[in-house]
Structure formats: structure tokens, C-alpha cells
Backbone atoms as SQL, in Angstrom:
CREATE TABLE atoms (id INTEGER PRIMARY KEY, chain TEXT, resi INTEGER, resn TEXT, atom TEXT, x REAL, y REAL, z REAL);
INSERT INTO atoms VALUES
  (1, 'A', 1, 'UNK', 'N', -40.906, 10.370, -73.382),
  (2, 'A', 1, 'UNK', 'CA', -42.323, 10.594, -73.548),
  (3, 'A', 1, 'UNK', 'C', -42.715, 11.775, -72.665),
  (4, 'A', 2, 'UNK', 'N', -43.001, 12.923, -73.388),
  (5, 'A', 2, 'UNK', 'CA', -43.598, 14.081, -72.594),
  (6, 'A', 2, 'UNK', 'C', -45.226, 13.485, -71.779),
  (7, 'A', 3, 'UNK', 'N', -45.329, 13.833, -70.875),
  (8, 'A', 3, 'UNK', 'CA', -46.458, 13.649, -69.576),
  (9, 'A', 3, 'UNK', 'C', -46.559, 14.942, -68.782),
  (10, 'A', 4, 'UNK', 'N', -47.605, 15.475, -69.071),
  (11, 'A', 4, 'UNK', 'CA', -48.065, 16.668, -67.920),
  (12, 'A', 4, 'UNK', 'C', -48.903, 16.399, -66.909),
  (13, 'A', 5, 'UNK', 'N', -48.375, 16.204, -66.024),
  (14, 'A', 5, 'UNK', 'CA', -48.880, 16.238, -64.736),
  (15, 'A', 5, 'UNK', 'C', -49.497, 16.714, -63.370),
  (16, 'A', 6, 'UNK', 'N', -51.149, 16.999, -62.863),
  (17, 'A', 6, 'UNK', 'CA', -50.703, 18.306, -62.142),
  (18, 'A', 6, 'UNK', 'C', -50.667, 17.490, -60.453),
  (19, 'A', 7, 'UNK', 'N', -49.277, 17.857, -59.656),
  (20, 'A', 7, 'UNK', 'CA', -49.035, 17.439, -58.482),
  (21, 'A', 7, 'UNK', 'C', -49.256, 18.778, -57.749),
  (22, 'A', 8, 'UNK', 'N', -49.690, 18.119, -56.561),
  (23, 'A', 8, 'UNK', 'CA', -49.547, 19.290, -55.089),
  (24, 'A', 8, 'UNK', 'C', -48.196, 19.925, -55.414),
  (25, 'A', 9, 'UNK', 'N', -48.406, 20.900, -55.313),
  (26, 'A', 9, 'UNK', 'CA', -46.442, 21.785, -55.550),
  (27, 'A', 9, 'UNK', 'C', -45.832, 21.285, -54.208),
  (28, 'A', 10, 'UNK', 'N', -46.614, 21.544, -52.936),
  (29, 'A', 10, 'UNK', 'CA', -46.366, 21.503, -51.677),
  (30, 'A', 10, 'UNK', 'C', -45.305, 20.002, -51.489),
  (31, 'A', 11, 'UNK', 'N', -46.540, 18.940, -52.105),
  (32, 'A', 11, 'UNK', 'CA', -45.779, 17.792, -52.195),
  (33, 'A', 11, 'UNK', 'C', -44.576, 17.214, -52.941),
  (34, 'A', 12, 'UNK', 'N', -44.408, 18.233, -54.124),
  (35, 'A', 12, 'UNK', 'CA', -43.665, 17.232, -55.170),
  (36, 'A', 12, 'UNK', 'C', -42.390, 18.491, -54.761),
  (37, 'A', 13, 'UNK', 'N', -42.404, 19.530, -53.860),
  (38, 'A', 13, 'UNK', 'CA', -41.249, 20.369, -53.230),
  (39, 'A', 13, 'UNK', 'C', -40.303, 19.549, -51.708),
  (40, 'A', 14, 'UNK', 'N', -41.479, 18.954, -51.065),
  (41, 'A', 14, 'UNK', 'CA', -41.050, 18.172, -50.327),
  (42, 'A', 14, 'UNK', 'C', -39.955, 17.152, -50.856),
  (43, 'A', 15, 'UNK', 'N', -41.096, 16.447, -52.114),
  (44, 'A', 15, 'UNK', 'CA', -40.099, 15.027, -52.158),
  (45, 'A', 15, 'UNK', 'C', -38.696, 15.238, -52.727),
  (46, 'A', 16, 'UNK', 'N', -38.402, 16.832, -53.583),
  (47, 'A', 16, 'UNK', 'CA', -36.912, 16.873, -54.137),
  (48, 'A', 16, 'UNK', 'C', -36.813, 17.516, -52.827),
  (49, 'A', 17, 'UNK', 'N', -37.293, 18.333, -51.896),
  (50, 'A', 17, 'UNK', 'CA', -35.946, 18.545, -50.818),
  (51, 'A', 17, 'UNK', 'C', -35.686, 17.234, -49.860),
  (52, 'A', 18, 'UNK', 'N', -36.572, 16.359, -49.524),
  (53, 'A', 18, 'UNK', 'CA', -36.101, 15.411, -48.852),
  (54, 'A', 18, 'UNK', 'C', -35.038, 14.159, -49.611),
  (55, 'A', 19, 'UNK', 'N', -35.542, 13.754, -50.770),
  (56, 'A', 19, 'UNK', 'CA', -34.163, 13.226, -51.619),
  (57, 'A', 19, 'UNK', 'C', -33.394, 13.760, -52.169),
  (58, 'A', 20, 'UNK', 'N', -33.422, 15.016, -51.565),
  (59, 'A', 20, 'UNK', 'CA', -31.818, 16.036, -52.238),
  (60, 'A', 20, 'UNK', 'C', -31.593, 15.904, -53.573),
  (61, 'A', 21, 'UNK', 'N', -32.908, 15.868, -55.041),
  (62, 'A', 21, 'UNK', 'CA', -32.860, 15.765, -56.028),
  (63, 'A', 21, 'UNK', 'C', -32.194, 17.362, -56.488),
  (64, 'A', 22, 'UNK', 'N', -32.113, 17.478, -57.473),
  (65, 'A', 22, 'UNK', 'CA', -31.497, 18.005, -58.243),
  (66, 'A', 22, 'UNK', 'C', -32.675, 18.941, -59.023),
  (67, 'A', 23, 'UNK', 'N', -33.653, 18.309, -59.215),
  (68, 'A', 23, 'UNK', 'CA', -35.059, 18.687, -60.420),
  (69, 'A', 23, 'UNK', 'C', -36.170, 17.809, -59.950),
  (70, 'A', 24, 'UNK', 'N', -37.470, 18.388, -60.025),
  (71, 'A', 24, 'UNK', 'CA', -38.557, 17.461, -59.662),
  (72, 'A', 24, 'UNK', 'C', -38.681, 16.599, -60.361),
  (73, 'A', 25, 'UNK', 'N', -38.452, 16.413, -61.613),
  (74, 'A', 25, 'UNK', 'CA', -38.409, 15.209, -62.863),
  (75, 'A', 25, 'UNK', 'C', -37.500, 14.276, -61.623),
  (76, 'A', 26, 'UNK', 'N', -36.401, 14.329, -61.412),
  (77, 'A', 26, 'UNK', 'CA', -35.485, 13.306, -60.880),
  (78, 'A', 26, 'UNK', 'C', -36.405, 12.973, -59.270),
  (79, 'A', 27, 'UNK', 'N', -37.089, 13.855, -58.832),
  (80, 'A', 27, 'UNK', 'CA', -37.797, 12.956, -57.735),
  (81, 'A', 27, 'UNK', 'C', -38.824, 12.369, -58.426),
  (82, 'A', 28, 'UNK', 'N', -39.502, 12.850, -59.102),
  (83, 'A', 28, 'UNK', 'CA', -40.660, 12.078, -59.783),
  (84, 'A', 28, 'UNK', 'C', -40.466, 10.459, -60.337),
  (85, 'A', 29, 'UNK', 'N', -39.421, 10.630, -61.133),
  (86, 'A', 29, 'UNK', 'CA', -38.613, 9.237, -61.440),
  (87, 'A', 29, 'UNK', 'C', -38.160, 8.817, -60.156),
  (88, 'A', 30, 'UNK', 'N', -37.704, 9.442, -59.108),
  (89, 'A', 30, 'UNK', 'CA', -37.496, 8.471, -57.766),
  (90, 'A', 30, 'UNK', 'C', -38.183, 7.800, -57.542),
  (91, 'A', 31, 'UNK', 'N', -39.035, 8.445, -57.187),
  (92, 'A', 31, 'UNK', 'CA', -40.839, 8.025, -56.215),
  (93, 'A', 31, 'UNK', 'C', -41.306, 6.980, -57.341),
  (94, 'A', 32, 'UNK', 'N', -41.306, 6.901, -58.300),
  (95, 'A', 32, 'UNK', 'CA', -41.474, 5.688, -59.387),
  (96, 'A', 32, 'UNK', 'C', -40.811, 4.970, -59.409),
  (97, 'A', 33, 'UNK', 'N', -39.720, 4.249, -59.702),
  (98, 'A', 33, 'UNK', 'CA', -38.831, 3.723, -59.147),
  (99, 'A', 33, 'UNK', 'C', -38.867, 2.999, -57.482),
  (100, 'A', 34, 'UNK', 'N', -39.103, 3.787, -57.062),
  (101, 'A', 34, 'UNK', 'CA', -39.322, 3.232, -55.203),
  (102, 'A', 34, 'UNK', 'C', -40.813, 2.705, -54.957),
  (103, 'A', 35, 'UNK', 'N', -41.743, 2.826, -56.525),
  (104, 'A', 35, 'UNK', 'CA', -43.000, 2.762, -56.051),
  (105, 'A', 35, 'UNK', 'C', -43.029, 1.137, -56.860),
  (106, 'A', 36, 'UNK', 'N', -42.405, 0.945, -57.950),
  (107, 'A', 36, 'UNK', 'CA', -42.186, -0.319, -59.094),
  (108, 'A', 36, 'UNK', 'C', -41.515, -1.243, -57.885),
  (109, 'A', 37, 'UNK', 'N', -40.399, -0.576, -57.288),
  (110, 'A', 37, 'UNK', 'CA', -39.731, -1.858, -56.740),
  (111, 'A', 37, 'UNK', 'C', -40.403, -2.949, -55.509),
  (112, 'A', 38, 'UNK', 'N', -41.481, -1.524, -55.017),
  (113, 'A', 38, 'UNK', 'CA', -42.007, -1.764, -53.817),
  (114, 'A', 38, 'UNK', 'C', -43.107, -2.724, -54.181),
  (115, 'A', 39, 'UNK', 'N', -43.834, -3.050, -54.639),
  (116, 'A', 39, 'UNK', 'CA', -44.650, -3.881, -55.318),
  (117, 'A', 39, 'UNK', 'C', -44.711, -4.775, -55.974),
  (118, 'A', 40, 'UNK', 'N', -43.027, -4.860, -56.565),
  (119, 'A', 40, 'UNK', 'CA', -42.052, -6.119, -56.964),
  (120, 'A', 40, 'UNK', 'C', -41.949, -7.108, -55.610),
  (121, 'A', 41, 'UNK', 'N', -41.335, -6.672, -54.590),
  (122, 'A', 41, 'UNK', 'CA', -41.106, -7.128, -53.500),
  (123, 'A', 41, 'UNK', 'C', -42.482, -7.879, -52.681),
  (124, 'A', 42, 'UNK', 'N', -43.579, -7.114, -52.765),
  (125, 'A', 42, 'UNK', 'CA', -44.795, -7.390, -52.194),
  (126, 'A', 42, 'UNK', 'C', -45.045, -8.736, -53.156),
  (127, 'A', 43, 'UNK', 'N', -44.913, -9.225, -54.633),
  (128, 'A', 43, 'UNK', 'CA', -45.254, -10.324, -55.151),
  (129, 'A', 43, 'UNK', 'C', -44.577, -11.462, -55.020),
  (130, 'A', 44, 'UNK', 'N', -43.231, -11.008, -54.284),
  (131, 'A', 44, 'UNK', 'CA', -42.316, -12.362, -53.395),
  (132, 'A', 44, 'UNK', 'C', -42.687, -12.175, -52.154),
  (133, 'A', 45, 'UNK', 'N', -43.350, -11.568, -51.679),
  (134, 'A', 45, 'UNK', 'CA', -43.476, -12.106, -50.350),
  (135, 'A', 45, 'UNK', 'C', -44.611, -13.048, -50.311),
  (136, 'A', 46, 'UNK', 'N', -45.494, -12.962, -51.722),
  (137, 'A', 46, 'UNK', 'CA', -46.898, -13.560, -51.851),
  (138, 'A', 46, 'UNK', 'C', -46.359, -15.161, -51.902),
  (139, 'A', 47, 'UNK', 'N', -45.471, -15.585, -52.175),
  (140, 'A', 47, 'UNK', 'CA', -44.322, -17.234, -52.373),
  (141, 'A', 47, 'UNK', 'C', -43.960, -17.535, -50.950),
  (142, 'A', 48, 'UNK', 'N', -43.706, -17.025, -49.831),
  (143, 'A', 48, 'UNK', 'CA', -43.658, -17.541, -49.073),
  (144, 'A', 48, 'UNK', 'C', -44.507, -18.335, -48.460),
  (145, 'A', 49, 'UNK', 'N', -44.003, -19.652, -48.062),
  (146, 'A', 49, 'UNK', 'CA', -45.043, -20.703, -47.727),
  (147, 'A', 49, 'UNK', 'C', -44.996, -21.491, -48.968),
  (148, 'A', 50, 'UNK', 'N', -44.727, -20.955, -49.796),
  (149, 'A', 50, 'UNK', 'CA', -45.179, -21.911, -51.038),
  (150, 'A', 50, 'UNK', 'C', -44.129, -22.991, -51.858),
  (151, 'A', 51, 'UNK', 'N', -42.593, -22.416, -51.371),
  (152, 'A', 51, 'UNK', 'CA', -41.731, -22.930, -51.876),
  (153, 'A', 51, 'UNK', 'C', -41.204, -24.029, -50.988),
  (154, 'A', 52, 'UNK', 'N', -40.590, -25.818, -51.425),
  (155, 'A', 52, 'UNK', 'CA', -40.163, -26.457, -50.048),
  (156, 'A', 52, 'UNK', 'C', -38.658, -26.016, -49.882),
  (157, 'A', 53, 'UNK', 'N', -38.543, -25.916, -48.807),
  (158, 'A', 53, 'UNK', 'CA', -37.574, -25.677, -48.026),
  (159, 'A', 53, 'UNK', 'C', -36.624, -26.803, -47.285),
  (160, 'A', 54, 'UNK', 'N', -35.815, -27.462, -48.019),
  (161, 'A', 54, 'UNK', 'CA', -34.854, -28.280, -47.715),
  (162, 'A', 54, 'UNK', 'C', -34.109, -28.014, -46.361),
  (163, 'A', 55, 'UNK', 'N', -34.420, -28.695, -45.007),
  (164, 'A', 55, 'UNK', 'CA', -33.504, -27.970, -43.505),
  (165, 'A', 55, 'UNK', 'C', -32.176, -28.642, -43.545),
  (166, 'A', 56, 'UNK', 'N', -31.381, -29.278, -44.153),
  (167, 'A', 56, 'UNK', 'CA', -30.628, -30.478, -44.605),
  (168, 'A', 56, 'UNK', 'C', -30.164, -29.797, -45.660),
  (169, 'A', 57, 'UNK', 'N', -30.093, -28.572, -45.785),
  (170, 'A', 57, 'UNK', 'CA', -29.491, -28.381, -47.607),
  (171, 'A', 57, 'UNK', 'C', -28.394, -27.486, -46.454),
  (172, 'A', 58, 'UNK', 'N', -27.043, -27.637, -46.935),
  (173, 'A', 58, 'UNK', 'CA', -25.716, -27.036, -46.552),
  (174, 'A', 58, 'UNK', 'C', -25.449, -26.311, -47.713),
  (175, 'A', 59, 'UNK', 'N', -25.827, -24.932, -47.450),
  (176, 'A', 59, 'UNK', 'CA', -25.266, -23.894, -47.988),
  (177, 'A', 59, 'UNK', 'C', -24.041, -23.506, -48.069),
  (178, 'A', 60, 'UNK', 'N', -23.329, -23.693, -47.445),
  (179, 'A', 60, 'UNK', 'CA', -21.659, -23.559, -46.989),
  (180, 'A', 60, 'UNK', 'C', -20.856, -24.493, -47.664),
  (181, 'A', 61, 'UNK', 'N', -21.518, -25.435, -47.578),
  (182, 'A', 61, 'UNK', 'CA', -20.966, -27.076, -48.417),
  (183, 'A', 61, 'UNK', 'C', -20.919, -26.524, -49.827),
  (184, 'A', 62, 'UNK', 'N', -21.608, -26.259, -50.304),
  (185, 'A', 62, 'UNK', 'CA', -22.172, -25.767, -51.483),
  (186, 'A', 62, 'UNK', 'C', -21.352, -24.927, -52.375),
  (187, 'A', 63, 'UNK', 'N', -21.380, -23.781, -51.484),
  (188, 'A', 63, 'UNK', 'CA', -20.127, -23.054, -51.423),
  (189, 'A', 63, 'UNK', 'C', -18.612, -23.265, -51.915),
  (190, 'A', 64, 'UNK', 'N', -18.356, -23.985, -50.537),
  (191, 'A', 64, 'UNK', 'CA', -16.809, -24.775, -51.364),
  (192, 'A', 64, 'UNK', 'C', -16.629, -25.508, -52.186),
  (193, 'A', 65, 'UNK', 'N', -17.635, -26.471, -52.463),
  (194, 'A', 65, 'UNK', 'CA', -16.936, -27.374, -53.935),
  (195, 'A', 65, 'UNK', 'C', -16.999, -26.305, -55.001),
  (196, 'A', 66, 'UNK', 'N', -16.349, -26.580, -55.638),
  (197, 'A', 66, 'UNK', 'CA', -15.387, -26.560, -56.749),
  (198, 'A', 66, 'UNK', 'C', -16.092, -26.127, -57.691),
  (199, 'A', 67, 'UNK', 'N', -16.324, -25.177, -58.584),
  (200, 'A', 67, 'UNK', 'CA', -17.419, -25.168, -59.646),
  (201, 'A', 67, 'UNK', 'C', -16.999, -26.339, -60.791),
  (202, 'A', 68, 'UNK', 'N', -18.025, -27.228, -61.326),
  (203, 'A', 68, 'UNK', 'CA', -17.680, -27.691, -62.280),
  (204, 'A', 68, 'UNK', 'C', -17.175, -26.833, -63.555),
  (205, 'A', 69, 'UNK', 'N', -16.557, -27.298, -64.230),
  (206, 'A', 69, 'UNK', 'CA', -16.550, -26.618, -66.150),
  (207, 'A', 69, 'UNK', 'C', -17.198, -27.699, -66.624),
  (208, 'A', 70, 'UNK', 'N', -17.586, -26.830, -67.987),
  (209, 'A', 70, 'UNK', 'CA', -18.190, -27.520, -69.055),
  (210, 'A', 70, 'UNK', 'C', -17.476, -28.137, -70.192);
């Protein structure tokens, strides 16, 4: 999908020399990418507190048995 965009040059020169991109398209898709994930992350942190938390659950135990088959 073509998108014209107008960015600070100043800025969008920065962000390919600081991620050593290749083309401003490939920082542009960075900074998107780093901007999707970052806000992914912010909606799990919104669950904390909310989930119970078993102190008695052995993770390690867990671990070693055996996987069942089906």
C-alpha cells in the first residue's frame, strides 16, 4: 500500500542512522514495529494482579514428567 508521508527529514535521518537501516522505508517499518509491540506489552502488563497465582505450583516438577501421548 503506497502512503505519503511528510516526516521531519532531520528525524526520519536520525532513525536510519541510528538503526543502521539500509532505506528510510526499513526504519519507518522499524519504528512501527517497535511502536505495535510496545503497546502489545503495555496490555499485559494491564493483567497483572488479575491472574491467581498458585505459590505451590512446581514448575520444575512439571517439567520432568513425561509428556503424555494421545
Amino acid at each position: 500500500m503506497a502512503t505519503n508521508l511528510e516526516i521531519a527529514p532531520e528525524l526520519l535521518e536520525s532513525a536510519v542512522a541510528v538503526g543502521r537501516h539500509r532505506s528510510k522505508r526499513a526504519a519507518v517499518e522499524a519504528a512501527l514495529i517497535e511502536y505495535v509491540n510496545r503497546h502489545k506489552q503495555l496490555e499485559v502488563v494491564k493483567l497483572f494482579g488479575q491472574i491467581d497465582f498458585d505459590e505451590e505450583y512446581d514448575y520444575k516438577e512439571a517439567r520432568r514428567r513425561p509428556c503424555e501421548s494421545s
